[in-house]
C-alpha positions, 0 to 999 in steps of 0.5 A: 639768735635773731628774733624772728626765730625766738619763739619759732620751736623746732622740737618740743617734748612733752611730759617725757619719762624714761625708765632702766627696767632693771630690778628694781626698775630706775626712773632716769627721767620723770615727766620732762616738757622742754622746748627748743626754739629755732636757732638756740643754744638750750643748755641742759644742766645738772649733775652726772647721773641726773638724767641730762644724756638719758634724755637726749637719747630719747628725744632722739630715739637712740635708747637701747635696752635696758632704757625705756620711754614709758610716756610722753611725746618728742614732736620735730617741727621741720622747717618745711611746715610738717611736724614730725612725731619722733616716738612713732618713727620706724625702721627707714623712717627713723633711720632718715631722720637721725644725723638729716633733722637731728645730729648728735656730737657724743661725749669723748671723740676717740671713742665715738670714732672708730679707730681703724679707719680714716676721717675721710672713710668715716664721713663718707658713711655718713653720706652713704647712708644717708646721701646714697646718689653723690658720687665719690668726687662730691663725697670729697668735696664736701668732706673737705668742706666741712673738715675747713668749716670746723677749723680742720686741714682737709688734707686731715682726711687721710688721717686716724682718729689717734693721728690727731689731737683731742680738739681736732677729734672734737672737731671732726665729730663736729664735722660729721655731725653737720654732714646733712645740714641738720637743723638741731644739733645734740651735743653731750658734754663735747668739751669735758675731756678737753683742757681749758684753753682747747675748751674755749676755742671748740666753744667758740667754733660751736657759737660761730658755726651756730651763728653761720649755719642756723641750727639750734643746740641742746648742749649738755654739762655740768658746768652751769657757769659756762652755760650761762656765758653762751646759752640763751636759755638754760634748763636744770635737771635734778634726779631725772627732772627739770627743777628751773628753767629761764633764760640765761640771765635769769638764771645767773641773776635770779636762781630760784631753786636751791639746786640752781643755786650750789651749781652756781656756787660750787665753782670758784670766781676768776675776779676779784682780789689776788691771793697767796696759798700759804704752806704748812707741815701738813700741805697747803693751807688755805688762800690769803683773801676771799674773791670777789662775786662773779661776773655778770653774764653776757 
């Protein structure tokens, strides 16, 4: 992120709360204000069931009933000056700008995509819907475009979705969701299904493409440890609210909510002096040596 668009936002909510209206009615998130300033990663961090997804949802207006937000605001500040109020957008309005302004990478890639059909029939409705003047040959073009940006072999355009491995899905989501250049892009936990080794390439392409391109990311996850390695600030949601937020060494070095704290704790350091699990009657027993403290944050 350069410093000229540090403090620049490009989406503010403020005082937002999201409702289930089941009986009796769940409060999923309570009065949440965040900021998401050109150019960033702002990871959104906390349990499963605390609100993270709900949230995005709603600041990108794809809550479906039962969900509800009963208050706040959610304001896009677009890059040609106009801010934009995201509550009050309808019909056409709001169909234009979800995937133009604001993408969305969904959790688990096989079943966001669809399954009978090709990846290049899938990013051509993209561009159907949203780019309705290219023509077929620039529809081609740009699909294999953005399939080499994300590390794809554009002649995968031709493939199924379980024609191609769990990272290359990823990928393709990834793919589409940069279709319209979008400045913001939301990413709900895009790597959980993932292996390790997988995980980190798709990270890094995140960070490349990011630094290439110049959208700022809401990434979502449970895991605070990697949040701090590749976000520039962090926010930490409990039970449907946002309990601590600082940038991401603040949070690393100086966690002031105990919540904040556990997540930090509750994964196991990969330094420090090497043990041996020792075998009992009864299973596996404890390791040998304690590990040493995690490392300092990039």
């Amino acid at each position: 992120m350069s410093a000229a668009t540090a403090h620049e936002p490009v989406l503010t909510a403020r005082n937002v709360s999201i409702e289930y209206e089941v009986d009796p009615p769940v409060k999923a998130v309570r009065n949440v204000s965040l900021t998401l300033n050109r150019g960033e990663i702002l990871g959104l961090a906390g349990e499963s069931g605390c609100g993270k997804t709900t949230l995005a949802y709603g600041m990108n207006r794809l809550l479906k009933p039962p969900a509800l937000m009963t208050t706040g605001e959610v304001i896009f500040h677009d890059r040609s000056g106009q801010d934009i109020d995201v509550v009050a957008l309808q019909d056409d309005g709001l169909r234009q700008f979800r995937w133009d302004k604001i993408s969305m990478v969904f959790q688990g890639a096989m079943n966001s995509l669809n399954p009978v059909i090709n990846v290049r029939a899938q990013l051509f409705d993209v561009f159907d819907t949203h780019r309705p003047g290219m023509s077929k040959a620039q529809k081609t073009a740009r699909s294999r475009e953005l399939l080499a940006l994300v590390g794809v072999d554009p002649d995968r355009l031709s493939s199924f979705p379980h024609e191609l491995s769990g990272g290359m899905r990823q990928r393709v989501m990834i793919a589409m969701a940069l279709a319209l250049d979008p400045q913001v892009m939301i990413m709900d936990e895009p790597t959980t299904a993932l292996d390790v080794v997988v995980q980190r390439g798709i990270i890094r392409e995140i960070m490349r493409l990011r630094e290439k391109l110049g959208f700022a990311v809401i990434f979502i996850t449970h895991d605070l440890p990697m949040l701090i390695e590749i976000s520039d600030r962090i926010a930490v949601m409990l039970q449907g609210e946002i309990v601590e937020q600082g940038t991401a060494a603040q949070i690393y070095r100086d966690p002031q909510h105990e919540y904040t704290k556990k997540l930090l704790s509750s994964f196991p350091s990969l330094r420090g002096e090497r043990g041996d699990f020792v075998r009992t009657g009864a299973g596996i027993g404890t390791p040998g040596a304690a590990v040493a403290a995690k490392e300092d944050a990039r």
